[in-house]
N, C-alpha and C positions, 0 to 999 in steps of 0.2 A: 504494500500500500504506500510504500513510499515515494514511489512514482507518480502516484496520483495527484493532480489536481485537485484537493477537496471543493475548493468551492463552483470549478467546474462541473465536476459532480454532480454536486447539490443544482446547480441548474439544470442539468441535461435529466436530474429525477423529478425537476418542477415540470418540464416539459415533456415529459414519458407520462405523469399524472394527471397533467392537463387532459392528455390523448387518451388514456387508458383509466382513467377515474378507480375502477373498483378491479385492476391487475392484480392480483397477490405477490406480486413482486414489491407492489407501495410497501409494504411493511418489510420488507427483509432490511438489514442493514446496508452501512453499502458495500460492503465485501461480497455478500452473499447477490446482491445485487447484479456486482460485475462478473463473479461466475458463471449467474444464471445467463447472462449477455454472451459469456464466452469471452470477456474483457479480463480478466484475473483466470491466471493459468500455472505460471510458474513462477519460483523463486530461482533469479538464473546463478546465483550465487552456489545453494544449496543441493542446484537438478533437480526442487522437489516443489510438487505444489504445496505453498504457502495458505 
């Protein structure tokens, strides 16, 4: 997550909310968010998902 933008983020899940009002993705945090996207995959440090 160190990579990330947070407050990019937080716009681009204001804007996925707008679209999609009642996703069950609204409620994940945003980790669990980016995976669900396919955006969070690996730690390239470690070789391992993070």
């Amino acid at each position: 997550m160190d990579d990330i933008d947070i407050p990019t983020l937080e716009r681009y899940r204001m804007l996925f909310k707008t679209d999609h009002p009642d996703h069950v993705w609204n409620n994940l945090s945003h980790k669990e968010f980016l995976i669900q996207l396919g955006g969070y995959l690996m730690n390239r440090r470690e070789k391992q998902k993070d």
